[in-house]
C-alpha positions as CSV (number, residue, x, y, z in Angstrom):
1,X,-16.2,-8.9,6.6
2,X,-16.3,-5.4,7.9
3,X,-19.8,-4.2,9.8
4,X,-20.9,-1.1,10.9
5,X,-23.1,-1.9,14.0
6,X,-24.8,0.7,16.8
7,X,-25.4,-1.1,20.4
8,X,-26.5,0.0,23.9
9,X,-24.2,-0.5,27.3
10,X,-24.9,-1.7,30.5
11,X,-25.9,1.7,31.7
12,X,-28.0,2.3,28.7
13,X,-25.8,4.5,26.7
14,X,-25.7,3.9,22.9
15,X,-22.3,4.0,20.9
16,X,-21.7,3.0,17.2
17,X,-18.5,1.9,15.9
18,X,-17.2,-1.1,13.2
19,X,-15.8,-4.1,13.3
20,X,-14.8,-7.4,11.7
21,X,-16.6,-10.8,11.7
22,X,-17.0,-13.5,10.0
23,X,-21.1,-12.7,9.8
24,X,-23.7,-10.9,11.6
25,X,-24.5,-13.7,14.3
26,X,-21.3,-13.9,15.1
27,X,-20.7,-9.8,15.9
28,X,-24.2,-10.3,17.6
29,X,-22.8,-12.7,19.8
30,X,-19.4,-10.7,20.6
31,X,-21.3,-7.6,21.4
32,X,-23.4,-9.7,23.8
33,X,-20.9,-11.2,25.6
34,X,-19.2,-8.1,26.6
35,X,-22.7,-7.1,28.1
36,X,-24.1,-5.0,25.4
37,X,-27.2,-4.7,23.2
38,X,-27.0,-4.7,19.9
39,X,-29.7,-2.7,18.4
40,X,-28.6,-2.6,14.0
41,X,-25.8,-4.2,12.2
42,X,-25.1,-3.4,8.6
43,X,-22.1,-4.5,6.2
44,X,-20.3,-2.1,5.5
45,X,-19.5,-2.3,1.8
46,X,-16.3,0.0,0.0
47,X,-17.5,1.6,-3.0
48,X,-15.0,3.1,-5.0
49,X,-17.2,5.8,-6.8
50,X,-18.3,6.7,-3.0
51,X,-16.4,10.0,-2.7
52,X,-17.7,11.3,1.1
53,X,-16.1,7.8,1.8
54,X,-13.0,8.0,0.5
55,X,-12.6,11.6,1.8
56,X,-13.7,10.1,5.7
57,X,-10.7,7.7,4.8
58,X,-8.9,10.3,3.8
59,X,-9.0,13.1,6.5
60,X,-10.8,11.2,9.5
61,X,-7.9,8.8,10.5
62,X,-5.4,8.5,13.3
63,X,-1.5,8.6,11.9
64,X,0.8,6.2,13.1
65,X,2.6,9.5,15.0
66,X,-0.7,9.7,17.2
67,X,-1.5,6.4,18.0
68,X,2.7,6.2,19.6
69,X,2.2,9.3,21.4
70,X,-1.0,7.5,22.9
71,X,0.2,4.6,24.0
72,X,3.2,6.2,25.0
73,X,1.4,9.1,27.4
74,X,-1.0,6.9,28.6
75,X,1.9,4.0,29.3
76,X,3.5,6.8,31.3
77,X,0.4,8.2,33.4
78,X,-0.4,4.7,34.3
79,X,3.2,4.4,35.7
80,X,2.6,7.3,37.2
81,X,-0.1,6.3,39.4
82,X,-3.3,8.0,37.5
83,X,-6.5,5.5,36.8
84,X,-7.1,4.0,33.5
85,X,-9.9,6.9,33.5
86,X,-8.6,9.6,34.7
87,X,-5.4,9.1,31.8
88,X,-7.7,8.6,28.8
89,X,-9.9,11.7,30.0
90,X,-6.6,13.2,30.2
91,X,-5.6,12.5,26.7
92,X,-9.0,13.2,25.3
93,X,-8.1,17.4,26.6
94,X,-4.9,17.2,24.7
95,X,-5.9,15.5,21.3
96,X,-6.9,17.7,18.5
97,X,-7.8,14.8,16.0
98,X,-11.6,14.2,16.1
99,X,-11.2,10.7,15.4
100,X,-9.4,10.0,18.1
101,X,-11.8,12.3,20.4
102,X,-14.2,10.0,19.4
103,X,-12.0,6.8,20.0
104,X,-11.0,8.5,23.6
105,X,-14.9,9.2,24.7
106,X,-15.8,5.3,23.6
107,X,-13.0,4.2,25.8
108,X,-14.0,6.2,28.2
109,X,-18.1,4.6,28.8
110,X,-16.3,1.5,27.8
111,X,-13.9,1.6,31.2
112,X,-16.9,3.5,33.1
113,X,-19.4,0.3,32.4
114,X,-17.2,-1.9,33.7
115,X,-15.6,-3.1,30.1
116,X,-11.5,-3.1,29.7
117,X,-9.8,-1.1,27.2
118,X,-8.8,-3.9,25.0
119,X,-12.7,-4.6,24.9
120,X,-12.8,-0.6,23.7
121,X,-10.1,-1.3,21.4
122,X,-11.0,-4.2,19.8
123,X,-14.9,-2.0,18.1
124,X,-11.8,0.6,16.1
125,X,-10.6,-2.6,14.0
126,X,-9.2,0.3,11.3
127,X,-7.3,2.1,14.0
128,X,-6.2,-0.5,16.3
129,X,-4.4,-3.7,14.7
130,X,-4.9,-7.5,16.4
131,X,-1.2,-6.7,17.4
132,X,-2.1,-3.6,19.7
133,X,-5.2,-5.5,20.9
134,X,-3.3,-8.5,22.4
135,X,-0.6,-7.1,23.8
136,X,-3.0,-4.9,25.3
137,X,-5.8,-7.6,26.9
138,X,-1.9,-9.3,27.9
139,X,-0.9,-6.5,29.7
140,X,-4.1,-6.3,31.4
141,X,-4.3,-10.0,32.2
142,X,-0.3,-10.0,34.0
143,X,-1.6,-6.7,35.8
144,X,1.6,-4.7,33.9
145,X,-0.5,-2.7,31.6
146,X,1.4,0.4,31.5
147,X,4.6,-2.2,30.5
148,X,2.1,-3.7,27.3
149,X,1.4,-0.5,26.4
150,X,5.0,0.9,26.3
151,X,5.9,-1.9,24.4
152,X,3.4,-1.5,22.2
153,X,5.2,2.0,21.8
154,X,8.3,0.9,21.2
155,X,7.2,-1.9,18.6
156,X,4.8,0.7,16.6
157,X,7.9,3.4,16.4
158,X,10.0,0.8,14.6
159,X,7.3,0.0,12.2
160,X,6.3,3.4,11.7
161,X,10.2,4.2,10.9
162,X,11.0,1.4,9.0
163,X,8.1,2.1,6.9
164,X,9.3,5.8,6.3
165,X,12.3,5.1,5.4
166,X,11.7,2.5,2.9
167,X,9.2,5.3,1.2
168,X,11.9,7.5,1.4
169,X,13.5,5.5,-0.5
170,X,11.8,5.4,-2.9
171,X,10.6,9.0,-3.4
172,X,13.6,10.1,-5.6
173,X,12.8,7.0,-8.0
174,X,9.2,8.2,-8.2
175,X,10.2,12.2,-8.6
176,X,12.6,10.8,-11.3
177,X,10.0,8.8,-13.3
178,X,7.3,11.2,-12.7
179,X,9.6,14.0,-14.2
180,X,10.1,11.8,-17.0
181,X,6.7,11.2,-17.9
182,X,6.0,15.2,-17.5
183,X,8.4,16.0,-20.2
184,X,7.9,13.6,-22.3
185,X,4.1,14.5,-22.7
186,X,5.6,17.8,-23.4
187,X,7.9,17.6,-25.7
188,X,5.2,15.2,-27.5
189,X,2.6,17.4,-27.8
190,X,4.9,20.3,-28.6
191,X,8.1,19.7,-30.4
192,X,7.2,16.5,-32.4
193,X,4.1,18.2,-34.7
194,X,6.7,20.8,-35.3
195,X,9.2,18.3,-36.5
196,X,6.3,15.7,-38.4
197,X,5.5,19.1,-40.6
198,X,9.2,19.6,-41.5
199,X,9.7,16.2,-42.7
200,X,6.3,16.3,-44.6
201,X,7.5,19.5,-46.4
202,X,10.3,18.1,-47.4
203,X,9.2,14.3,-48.7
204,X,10.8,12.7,-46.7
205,X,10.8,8.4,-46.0
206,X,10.0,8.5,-42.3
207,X,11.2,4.4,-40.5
208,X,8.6,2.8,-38.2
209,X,9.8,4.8,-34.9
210,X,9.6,8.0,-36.1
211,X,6.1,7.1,-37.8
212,X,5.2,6.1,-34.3
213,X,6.3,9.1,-32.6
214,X,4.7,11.3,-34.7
215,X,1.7,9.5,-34.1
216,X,1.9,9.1,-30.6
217,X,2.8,13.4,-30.7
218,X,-0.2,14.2,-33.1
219,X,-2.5,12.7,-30.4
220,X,-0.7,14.4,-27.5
221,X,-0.8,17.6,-29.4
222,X,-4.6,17.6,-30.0
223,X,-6.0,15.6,-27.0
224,X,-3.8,16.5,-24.1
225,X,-6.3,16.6,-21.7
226,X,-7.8,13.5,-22.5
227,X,-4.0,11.9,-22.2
228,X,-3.4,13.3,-19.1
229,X,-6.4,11.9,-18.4
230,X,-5.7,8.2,-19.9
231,X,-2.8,8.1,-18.0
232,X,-3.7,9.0,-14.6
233,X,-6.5,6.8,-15.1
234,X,-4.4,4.1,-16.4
235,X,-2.1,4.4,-13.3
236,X,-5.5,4.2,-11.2
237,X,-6.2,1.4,-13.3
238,X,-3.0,-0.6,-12.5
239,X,-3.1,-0.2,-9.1
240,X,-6.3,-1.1,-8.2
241,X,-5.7,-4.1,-10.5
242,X,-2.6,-5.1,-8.4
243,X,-4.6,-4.4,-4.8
244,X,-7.3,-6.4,-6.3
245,X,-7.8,-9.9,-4.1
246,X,-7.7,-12.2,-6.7
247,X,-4.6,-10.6,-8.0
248,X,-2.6,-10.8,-4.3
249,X,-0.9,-14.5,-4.9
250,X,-0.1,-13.2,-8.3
251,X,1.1,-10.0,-7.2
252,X,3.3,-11.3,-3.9
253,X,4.9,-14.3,-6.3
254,X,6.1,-11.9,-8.1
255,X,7.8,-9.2,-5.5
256,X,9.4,-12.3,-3.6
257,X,11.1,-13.1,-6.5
258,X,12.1,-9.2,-7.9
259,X,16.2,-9.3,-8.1
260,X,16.6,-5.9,-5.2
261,X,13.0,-5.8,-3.8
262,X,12.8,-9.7,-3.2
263,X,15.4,-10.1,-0.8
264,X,14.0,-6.8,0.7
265,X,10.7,-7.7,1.0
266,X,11.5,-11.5,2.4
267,X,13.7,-9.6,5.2
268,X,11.1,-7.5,5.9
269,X,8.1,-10.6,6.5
270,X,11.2,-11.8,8.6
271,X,11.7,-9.1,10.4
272,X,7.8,-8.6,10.8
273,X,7.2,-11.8,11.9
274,X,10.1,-12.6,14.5
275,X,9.7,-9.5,15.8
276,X,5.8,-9.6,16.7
277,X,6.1,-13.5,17.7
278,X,9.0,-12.0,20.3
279,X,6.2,-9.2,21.3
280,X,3.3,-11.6,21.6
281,X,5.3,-14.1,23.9
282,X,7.0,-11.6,26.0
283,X,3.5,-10.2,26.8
284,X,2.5,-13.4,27.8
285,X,0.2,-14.7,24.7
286,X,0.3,-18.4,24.0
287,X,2.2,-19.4,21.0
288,X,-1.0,-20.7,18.6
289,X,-2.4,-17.1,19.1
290,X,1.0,-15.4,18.3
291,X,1.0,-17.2,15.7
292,X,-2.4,-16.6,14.5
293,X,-2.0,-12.8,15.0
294,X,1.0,-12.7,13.5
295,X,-0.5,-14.4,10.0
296,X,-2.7,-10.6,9.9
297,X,0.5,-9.1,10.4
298,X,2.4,-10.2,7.6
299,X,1.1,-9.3,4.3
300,X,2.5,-11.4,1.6
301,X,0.0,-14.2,1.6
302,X,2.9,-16.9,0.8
303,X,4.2,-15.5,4.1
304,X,0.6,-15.8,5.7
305,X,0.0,-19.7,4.5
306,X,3.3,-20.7,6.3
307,X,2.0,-19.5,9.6
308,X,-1.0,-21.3,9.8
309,X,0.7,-24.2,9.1
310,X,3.3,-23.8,11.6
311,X,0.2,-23.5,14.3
312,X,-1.5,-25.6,12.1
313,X,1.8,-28.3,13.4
314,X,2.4,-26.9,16.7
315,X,-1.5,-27.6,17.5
316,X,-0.5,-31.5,16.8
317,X,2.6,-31.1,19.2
318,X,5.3,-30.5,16.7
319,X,8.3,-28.4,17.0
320,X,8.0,-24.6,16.1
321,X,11.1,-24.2,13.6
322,X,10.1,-27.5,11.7
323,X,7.8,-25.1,9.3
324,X,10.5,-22.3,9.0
325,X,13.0,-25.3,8.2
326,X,10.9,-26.8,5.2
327,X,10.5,-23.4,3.5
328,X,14.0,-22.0,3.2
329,X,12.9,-19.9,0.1
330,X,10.9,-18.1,2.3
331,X,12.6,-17.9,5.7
332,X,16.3,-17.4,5.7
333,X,18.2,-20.9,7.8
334,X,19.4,-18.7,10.5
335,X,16.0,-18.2,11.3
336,X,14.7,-21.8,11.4
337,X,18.2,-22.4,13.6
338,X,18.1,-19.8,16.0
339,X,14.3,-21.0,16.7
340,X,15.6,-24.5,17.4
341,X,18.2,-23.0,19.7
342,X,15.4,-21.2,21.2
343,X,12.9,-24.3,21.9
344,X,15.7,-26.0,23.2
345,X,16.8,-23.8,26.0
346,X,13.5,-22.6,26.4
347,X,14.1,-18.6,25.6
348,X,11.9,-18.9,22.2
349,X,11.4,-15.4,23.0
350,X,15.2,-14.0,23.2
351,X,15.9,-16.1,20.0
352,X,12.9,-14.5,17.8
353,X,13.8,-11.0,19.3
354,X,17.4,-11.5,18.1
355,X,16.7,-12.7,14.8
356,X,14.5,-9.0,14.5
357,X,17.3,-7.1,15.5
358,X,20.0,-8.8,13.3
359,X,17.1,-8.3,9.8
360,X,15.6,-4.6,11.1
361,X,19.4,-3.9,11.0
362,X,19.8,-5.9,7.7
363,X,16.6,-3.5,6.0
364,X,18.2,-0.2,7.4
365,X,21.4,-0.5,5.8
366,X,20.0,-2.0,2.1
367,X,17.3,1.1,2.2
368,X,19.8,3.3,3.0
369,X,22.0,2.4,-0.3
370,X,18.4,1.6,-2.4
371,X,18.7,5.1,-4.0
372,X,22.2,4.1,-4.8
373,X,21.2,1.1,-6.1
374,X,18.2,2.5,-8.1
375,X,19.9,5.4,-9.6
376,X,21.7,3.4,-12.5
377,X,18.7,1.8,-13.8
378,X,17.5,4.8,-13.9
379,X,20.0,6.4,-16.2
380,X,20.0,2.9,-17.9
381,X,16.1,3.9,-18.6
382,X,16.1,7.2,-19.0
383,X,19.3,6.7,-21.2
384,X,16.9,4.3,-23.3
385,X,14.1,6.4,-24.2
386,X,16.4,9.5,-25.0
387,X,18.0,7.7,-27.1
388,X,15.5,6.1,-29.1
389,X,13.5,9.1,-29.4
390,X,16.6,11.2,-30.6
391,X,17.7,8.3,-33.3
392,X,13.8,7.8,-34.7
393,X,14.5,11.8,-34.9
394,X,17.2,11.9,-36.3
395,X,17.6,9.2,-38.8
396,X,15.1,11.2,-41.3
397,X,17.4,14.4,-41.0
398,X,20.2,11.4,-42.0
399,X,17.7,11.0,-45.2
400,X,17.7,14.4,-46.3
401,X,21.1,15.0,-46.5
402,X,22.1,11.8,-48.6
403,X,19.3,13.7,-50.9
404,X,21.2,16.9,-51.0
405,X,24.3,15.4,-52.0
């Protein structure tokens, strides 16, 4: 559950912020353990009619672009010999984003009161992932923070590109299909009535797919609003539907198992989880919390279940790869191998680091031929409805002339 809560620090300061726990006690007891009071603590329900919410969503966040520049500035003034302070007050003069003005000042009395800034990091749950958090208190713990934090850097620019290129891959798909809609409406509302009064002048015996289209036009024609309306909302529909909780295992069984995007997405929970394991270990976190931090990484939850068995196993002593190994539909062998190799020479980390490379590599190259890919089925679709709409079109004009002669 996400709360809201608002708490006093050591030197009797209050601050306000949110973060997740499994109930009220519970954030009660963290807040207290890093020294503070906690004065109120409310759940912090989403409500999708809420509007002021949905715009703070919205507008009052920190891009992925922001939070690597900050972890890269801060990595380097730290080398550089400037106080943990003295670098975020630094940063807090250069941002322009009020959210992270805000973040910057409650990292700020957080270092002044004696806290750490993973303890500051840790109450911006919606900015700062488990991920960052870790490698951060890691970096802080082996005394090479400005090293975590770099890392961190480097780990959140591949993300952050990955992720942007797999949208752009998909943009030209979505333009296409958007397009296609556009015009369709159109031509509906507009050219169809035009045509359905011909053929009723003339008497004509209209098939079933002309019959439809001229129904569908007639209601374009005289509610297009409202079907602009129906189908925006329908979209809004269908993708709240899909985000729905109860809907994920549904949802996930079925893009594992999509002809292009399965193998995509299965390279990408690869990539994803070697690659953070790697991170998490070469910071210096033990393997059962990699693991666990890793499972809020991923986001298929088929993906998710497999991790918390594999700590789950390694908690009773057995071997890391044995989990990989028994779900091959999942993980790809080489992975499960390489892991093996890893345990048994003792550079885990290498092995899971290598096994990122080799997929991140992998997911460039297939989004980089995805349009290429995409673009027949495209023409294969668009090709479709053009030409049903032109034969249920033109078989009555077919009518008329067997009439004439």
């Amino acid at each position: 559950m996400l709360f809201t809560y608002k708490a006093k620090l050591k030197n009797g300061e209050i601050f306000e912020g949110t973060m997740e726990a499994t109930d009220r006690f519970s954030l009660s007891h963290e807040l207290k353990s890093r020294g503070n009071t906690p004065i109120s603590i409310t759940e912090k329900r989403s409500n999708f009619f809420d509007l002021s919410s949905i715009l703070g969503r919205i507008f009052s966040r920190v891009k992925a672009d922001e939070q690597i520049i900050f972890t890269k500035n801060l990595s380097g003034m730290l080398r550089a010999g400037l106080s943990l302070f003295r670098a975020l007050s630094v940063l807090k003069k250069q941002t322009k984003n009020t959210t992270l003005d805000k973040i910057l000042t409650s990292l700020s009395n957080e270092i002044n009161a004696g806290g750490t800034l993973s303890s500051g990091l840790e109450k911006f749950p919606e900015v700062f992932s488990k991920l960052f958090v870790s490698m951060t208190r890691a970096g802080e713990e082996s005394g090479n923070l400005s090293n975590a934090l770099s890392e961190i850097g480097v780990n959140l620019e591949k993300s952050h590109s990955l992720t942007k290129k797999i949208r752009g891959a998909l943009i030209y798909p979505g333009v296409i299909l958007s397009a296609m809609v556009l015009i369709g409406i159109l031509m509906f509302a507009f050219v169809v009535p035009t045509l359905a009064n011909t053929f009723k002048e003339l008497g004509v015996q209209l098939p079933v797919s002309t019959r439809f289209i001229i129904a569908l036009g007639n209601f374009f024609s005289q509610y297009l609003i409202l079907s602009f309306a129906l189908i925006i909302g329908s979209v809004a529909g269908i993708i709240s539907l899909v985000r729905a909780s109860f809907m994920e295992k549904y949802v996930d069984f079925i893009i594992i198992r999509l002809p292009i995007v399965g193998n995509l997405s299965k390279e990408l929970n690869t990539a994803r989880t070697t690659g953070t394991m790697s991170s998490l270990l070469l910071s210096g976190v033990s393997i059962t919390r990699a693991i666990e931090i890793t499972e809020d990484v991923v986001q298929n939850i088929y993906y998710k279940r497999v991790l918390k068995k594999a700590k789950e196993e390694v908690e009773k002593g057995a071997p890391f790869s044995k989990v990989f190994e028994e779900n091959p539909n999942l993980f790809p062998v080489m992975m499960s191998e390489m892991i093996q190799v890893g345990e048994e020479t003792g550079k885990l980390s290498d092995m899971l680091l290598q096994v990122a490379s080799f997929y991140e590599g992998e997911i460039e190259n297939k989004t980089k031929n995805l349009s290429i890919v995409i673009e027949p089925v495209l023409m294969v679709v668009i090709g479709a409805a053009v030409g049903f709409f032109a034969i249920s079109m033109i078989s009555p004009l077919y009518s008329i002339m067997d009439n004439i002669k």
